[in-house]
C-alpha positions as CSV (number, residue, x, y, z in Angstrom):
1,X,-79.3,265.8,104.8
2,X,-82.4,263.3,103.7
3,X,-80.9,262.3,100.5
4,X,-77.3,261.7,101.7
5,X,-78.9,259.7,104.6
6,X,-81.4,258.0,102.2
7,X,-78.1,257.1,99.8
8,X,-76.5,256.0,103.1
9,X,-78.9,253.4,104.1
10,X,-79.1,252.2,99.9
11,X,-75.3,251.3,100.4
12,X,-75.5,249.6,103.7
13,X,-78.5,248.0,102.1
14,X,-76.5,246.7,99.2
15,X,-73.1,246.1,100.9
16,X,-75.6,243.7,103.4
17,X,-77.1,242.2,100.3
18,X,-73.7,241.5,99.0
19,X,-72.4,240.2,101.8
20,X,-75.3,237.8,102.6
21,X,-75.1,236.5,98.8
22,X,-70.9,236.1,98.6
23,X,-72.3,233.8,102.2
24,X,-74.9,232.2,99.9
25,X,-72.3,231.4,97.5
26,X,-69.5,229.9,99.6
27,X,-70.7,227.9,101.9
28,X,-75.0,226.9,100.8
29,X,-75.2,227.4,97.2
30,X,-74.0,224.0,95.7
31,X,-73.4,223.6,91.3
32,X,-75.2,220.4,91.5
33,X,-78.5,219.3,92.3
34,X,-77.7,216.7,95.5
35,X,-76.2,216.5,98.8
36,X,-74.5,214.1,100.9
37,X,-74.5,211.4,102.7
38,X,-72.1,209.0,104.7
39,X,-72.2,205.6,102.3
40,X,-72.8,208.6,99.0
41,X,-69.7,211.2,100.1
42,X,-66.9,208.8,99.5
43,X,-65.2,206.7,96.8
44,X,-65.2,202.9,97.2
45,X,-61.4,202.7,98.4
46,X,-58.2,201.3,96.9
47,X,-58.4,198.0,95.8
48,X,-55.8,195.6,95.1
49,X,-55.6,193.0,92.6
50,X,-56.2,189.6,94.3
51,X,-54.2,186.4,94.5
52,X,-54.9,184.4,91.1
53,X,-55.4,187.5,88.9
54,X,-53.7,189.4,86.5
55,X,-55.6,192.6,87.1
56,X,-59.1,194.6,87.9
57,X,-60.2,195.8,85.0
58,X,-63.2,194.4,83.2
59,X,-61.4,192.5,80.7
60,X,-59.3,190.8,83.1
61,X,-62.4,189.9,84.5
62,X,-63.7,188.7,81.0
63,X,-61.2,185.8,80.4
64,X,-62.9,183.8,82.7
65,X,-66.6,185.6,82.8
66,X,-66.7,186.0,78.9
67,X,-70.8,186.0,78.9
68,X,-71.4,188.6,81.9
69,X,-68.4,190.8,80.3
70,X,-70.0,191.1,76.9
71,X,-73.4,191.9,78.7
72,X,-71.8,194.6,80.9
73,X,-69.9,196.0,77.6
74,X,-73.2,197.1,76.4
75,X,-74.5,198.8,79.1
76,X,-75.1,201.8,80.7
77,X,-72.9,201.3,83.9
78,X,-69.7,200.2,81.5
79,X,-70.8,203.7,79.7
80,X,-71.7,205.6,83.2
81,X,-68.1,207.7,82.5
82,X,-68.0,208.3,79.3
83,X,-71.5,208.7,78.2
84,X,-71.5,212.0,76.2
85,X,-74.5,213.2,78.1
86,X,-73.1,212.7,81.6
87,X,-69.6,214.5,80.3
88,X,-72.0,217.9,79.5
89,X,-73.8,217.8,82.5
90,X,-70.2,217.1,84.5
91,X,-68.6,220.0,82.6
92,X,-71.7,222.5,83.4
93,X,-70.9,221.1,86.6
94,X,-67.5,221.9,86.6
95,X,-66.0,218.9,87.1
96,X,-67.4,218.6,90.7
97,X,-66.1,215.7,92.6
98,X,-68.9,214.2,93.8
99,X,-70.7,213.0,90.3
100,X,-67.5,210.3,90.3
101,X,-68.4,208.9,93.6
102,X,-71.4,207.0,90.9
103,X,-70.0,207.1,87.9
104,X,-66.4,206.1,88.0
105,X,-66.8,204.8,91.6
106,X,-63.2,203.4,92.7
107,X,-60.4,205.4,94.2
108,X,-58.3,203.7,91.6
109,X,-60.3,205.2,88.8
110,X,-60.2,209.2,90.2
111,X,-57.6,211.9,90.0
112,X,-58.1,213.3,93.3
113,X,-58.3,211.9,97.1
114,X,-61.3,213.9,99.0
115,X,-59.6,214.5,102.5
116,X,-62.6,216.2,103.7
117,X,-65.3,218.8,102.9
118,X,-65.2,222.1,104.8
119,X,-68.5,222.6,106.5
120,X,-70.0,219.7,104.9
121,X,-70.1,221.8,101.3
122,X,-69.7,219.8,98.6
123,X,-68.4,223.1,96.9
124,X,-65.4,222.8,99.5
125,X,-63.6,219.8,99.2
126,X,-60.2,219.3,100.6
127,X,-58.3,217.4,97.8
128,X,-54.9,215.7,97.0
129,X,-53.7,214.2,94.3
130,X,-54.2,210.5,93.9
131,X,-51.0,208.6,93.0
132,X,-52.6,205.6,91.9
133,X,-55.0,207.0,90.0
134,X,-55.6,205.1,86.8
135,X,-57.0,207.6,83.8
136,X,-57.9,204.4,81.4
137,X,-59.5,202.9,83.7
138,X,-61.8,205.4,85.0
139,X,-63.0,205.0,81.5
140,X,-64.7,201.8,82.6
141,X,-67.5,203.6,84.7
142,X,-69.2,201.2,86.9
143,X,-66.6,198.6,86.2
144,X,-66.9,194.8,87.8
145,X,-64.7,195.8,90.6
146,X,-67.3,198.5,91.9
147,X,-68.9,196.0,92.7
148,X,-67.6,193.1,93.1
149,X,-64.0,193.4,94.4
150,X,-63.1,194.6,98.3
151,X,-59.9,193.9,100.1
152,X,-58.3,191.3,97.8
153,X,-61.5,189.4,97.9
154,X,-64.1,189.0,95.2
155,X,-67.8,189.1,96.6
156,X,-70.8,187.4,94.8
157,X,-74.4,186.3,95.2
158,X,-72.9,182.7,95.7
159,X,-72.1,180.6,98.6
160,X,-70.4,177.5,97.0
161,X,-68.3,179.1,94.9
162,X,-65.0,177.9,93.5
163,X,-62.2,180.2,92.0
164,X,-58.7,180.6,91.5
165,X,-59.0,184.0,93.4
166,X,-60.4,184.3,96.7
167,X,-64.3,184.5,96.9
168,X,-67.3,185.8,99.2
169,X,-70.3,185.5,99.7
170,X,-72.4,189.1,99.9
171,X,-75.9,189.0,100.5
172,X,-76.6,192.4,99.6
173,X,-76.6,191.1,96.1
174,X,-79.4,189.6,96.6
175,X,-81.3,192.5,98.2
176,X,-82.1,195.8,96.9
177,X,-79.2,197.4,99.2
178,X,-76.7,196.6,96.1
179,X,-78.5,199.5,94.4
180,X,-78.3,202.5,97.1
181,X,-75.8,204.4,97.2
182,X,-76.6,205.9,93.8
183,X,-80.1,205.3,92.7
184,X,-81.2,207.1,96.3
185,X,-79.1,210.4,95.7
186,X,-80.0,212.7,98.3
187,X,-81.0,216.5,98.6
188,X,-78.7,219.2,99.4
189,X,-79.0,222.3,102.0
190,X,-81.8,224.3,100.3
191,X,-83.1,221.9,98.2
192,X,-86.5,220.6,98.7
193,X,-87.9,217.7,96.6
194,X,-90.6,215.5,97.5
195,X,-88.4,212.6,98.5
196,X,-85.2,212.9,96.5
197,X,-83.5,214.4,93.2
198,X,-82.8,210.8,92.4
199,X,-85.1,208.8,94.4
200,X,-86.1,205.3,92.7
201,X,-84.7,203.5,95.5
202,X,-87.2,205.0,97.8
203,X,-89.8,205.1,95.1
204,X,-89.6,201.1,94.9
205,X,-89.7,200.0,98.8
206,X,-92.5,202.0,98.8
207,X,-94.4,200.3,95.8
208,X,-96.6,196.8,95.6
209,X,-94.7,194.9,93.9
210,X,-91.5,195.1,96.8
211,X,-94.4,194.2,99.1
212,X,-94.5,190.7,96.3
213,X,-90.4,190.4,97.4
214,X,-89.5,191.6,94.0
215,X,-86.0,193.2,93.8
216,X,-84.4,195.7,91.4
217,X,-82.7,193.0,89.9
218,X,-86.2,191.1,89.1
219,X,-86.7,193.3,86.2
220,X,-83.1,195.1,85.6
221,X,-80.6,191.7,85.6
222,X,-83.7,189.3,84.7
223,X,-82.4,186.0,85.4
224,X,-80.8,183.5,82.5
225,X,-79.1,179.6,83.1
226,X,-76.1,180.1,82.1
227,X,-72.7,179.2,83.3
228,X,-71.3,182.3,85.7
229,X,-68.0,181.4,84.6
230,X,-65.6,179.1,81.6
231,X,-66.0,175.1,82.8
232,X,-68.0,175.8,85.3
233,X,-71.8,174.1,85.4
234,X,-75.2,176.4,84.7
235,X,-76.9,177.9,87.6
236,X,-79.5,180.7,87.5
237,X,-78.1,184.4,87.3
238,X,-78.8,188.1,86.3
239,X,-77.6,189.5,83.4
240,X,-75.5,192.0,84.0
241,X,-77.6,194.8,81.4
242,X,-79.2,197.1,84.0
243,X,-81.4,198.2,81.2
244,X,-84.0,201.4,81.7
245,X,-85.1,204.6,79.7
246,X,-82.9,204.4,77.1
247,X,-84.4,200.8,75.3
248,X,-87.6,200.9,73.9
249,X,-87.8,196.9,75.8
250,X,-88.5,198.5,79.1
251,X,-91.3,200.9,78.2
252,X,-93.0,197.9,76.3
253,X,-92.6,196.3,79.9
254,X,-93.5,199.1,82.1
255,X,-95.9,201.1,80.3
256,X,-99.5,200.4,79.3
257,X,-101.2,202.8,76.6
258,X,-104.9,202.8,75.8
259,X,-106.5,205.2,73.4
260,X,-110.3,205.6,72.9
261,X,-113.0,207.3,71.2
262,X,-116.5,208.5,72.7
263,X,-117.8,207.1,69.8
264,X,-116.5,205.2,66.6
265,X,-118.1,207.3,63.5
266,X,-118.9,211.8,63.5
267,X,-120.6,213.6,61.3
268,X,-120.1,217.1,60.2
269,X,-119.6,219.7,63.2
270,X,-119.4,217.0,65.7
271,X,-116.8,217.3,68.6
272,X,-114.6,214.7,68.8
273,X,-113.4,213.5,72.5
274,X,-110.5,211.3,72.6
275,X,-108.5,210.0,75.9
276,X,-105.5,208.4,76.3
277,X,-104.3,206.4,79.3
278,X,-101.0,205.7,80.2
279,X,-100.4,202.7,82.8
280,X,-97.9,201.7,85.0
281,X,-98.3,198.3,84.9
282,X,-94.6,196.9,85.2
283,X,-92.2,199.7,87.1
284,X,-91.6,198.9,90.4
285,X,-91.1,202.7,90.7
286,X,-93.0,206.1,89.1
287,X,-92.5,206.7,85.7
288,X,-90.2,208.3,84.8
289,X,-88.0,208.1,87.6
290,X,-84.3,208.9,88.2
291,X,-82.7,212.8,86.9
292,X,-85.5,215.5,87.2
293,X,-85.2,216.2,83.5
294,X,-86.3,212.7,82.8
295,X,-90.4,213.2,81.3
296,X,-92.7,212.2,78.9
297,X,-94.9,214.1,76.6
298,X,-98.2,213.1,75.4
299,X,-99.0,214.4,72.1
300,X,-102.4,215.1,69.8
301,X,-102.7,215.8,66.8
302,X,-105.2,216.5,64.3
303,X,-104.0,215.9,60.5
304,X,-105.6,216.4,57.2
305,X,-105.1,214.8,54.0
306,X,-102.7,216.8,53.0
307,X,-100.4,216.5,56.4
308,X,-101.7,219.8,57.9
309,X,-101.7,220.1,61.4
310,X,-105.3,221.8,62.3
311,X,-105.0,221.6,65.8
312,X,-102.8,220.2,68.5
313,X,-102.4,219.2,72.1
314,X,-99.4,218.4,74.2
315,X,-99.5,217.1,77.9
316,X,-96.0,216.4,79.8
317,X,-95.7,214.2,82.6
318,X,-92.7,214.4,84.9
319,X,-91.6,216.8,87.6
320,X,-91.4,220.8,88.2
321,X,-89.0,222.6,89.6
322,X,-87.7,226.0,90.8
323,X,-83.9,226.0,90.4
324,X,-83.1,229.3,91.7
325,X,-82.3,231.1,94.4
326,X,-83.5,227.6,96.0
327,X,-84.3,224.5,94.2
328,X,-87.9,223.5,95.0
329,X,-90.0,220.8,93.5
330,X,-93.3,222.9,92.9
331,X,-95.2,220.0,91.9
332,X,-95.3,216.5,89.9
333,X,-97.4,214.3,88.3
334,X,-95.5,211.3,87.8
335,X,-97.4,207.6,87.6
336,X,-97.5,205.8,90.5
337,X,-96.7,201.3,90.0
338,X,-100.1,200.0,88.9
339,X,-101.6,203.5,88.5
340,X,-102.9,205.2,85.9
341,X,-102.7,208.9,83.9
342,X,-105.1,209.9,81.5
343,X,-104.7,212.6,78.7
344,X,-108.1,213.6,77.0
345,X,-108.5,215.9,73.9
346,X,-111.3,217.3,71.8
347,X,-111.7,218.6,68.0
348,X,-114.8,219.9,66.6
349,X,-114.8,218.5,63.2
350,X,-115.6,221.2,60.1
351,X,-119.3,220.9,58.8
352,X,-117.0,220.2,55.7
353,X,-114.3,217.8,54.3
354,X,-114.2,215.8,57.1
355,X,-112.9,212.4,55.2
356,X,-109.0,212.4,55.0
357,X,-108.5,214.0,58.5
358,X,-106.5,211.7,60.9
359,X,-105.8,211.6,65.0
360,X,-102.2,211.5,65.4
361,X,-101.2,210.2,69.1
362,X,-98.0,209.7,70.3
363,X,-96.2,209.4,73.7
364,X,-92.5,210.1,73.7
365,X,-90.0,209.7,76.6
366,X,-87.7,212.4,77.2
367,X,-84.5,212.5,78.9
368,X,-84.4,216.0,78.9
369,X,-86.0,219.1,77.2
370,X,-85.0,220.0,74.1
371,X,-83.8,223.4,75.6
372,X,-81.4,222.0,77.7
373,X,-80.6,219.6,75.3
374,X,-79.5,222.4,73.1
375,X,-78.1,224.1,75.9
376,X,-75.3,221.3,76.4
377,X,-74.6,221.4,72.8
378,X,-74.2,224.9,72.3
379,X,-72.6,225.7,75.8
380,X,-71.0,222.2,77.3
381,X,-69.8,220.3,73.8
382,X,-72.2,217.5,74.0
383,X,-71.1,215.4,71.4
384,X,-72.1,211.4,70.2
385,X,-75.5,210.2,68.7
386,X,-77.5,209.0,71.5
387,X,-81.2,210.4,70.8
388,X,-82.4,212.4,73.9
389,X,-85.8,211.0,73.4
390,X,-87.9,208.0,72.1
391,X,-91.3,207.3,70.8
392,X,-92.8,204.5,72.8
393,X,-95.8,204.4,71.1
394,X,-97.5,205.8,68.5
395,X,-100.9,205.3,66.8
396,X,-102.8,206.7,63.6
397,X,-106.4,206.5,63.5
398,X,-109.0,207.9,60.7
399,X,-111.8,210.4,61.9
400,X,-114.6,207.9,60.1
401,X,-117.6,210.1,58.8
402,X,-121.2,208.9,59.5
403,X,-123.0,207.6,55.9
């Protein structure tokens, strides 16, 4: 009689266990790594193509705004869709709706109409099909009519403006609330970060130099004289680049790197102390900021004449987290705007052979790990050439032997 009771209670055990998971599953448990919000949960809706235009697309815009069009043809928001890294992450994903809301944001540029989301899952959507749904064009990403087009009306930072389309003036581009909606992604139901997953929005009001009245756009659409459109006069605008991570240009801006020595010559079983300091001296935000992945690795190494590694040291900046059953940030140690990091390392040098040997020390910036990176190649089809790193700097220095 024990052991059937005692196998009894193991199967209402597991049957409960099941139960509470397959609960878990459907209506907590999200695939991606944020949550929503009112202004974040929907698509920017159908727009129409305003009196005086031909169309909405970027190129129509381009006849007239051939200078901002070629700047926004380089960047990351005209790439937001069809980046190669955002399509693995979307496929691990599965295709969830929500990632479009950012990076194809129109209703014009997505397959599906969200009707609702049953119990506020994102893992629930209600769907239709979208009839004007334009496949091209969600090719554009973060297209000039994101922005710039609502209701048959363009909107702009100007207030004299003069078109032959209907115009607006919207202060919000000249504020940081432009940026929101997608650089201040919140957390899901069981997901605890220590502000956001995505949080450079709130990163930056927080910071000194929003305190200055800088904006996103001080550093991200740095302003040129230019004229904003064909036969028109200059005036002062942003360029439409958005650059971050990926361009070595913004590290050289943001980050600061000093490397020094206890002292300049060793001799022959001397230890060796070396520290390097990493500087936030231009990010209005922590760096790195944005996707959780995002890092950067500090590296030392000792090399002898011959290239031989004899010892190494490898610190990582960034954030940690716990992705399952719960995603929890356990801890970071990201830089703070005009703070400071520093990395030190020692090496006893051999009572031998000393001259040759070299300090190697590097500081890389990652977008992701090289596991996961591999990952979404093996498992996902990442495909395209964009490096999933970059050295921002890098120095060489000889280990000089006292006389």
């Amino acid at each position: 009689m024990k052991v059937r009771g005692s196998l009894w209670n193991t199967a209402i055990l597991v049957v409960t266990l099941l139960f509470v998971f397959i609960l878990y599953r459907t209506f907590i448990y999200s695939p991606v790594i944020f949550g929503l919000r009112d202004d974040f949960k929907k698509a920017v809706p159908f727009q129409i193509i305003p009196s005086g235009l031909s169309g909405i697309r970027a190129e129509d815009c381009g006849i007239c705004h051939k200078e901002i069009y070629e700047e926004w043809k380089t960047s990351y928001h005209a790439r937001a869709f069809v980046d190669p890294f955002f399509q693995a992450f979307w496929r691990k994903d599965k295709n969830i709706w929500i990632c479009l809301n950012c990076h194809s944001p129109l209703v014009n540029q997505q397959p599906w109409l969200i009707k609702s989301v049953k119990g506020g899952s994102i893992g629930r959507p209600v769907k239709e099909i979208n009839s004007n749904y334009d496949g091209e064009f969600q090719k554009e990403g973060i297209t000039c009519a994101a922005c710039h087009l609502r209701d048959g009306v363009i909107l702009g930072p100007y207030q004299d403006s003069s078109a032959p389309h209907p115009t607006k003036y919207d202060p919000r581009f000249r504020t940081t609330e432009i940026c929101y909606s997608c650089h201040q992604v919140p957390g899901g139901p069981f997901q605890f970060y220590n502000g956001a997953p995505c949080a450079t929005y709130l990163e930056f009001e927080e910071n000194p130099y929003a305190r200055k009245g800088y904006l996103c756009q001080t550093c991200h659409m740095p302003s040129v004289l230019r004229p904003d459109a064909v036969g028109t006069s200059p005036r002062a605008g942003g360029r439409h680049l958005w650059m971050g991570g990926h361009y070595d240009e913004m590290h050289k801006k943001a980050v600061e790197v000093k490397l020094e020595l206890d002292k300049e010559r060793y001799g022959p079983g001397d230890t060796a102390r070396f520290t390097l300091t990493l500087t936030n001296k231009g990010a209005g935000h922590k760096i790195p900021t944005g996707d959780p992945d995002r890092h950067y690795t500090v590296k030392f190494s000792i090399v002898n004449s011959d290239g031989k590694i004899l010892k190494e040291k490898v610190y990582t900046i960034g954030r940690w987290l716990l992705w399952w059953p719960v995603i929890v940030e356990v801890y970071e140690n990201r830089v703070l705007p005009l703070k400071s990091y520093a990395c030190t390392f020692e090496y006893r040098l051999p009572k031998n052979e000393v001259e040759g040997s070299h300090l190697i020390a590097e500081v890389t910036y990652h977008i992701m790990t090289e596991r996961i990176h591999n990952k979404l190649k093996r498992k996902y089809g990442l495909t395209g050439g964009d490096p999933y790193s970059l050295v921002v700097y890098s120095k060489r220095m000889p280990l000089k032997v006292q006389d």
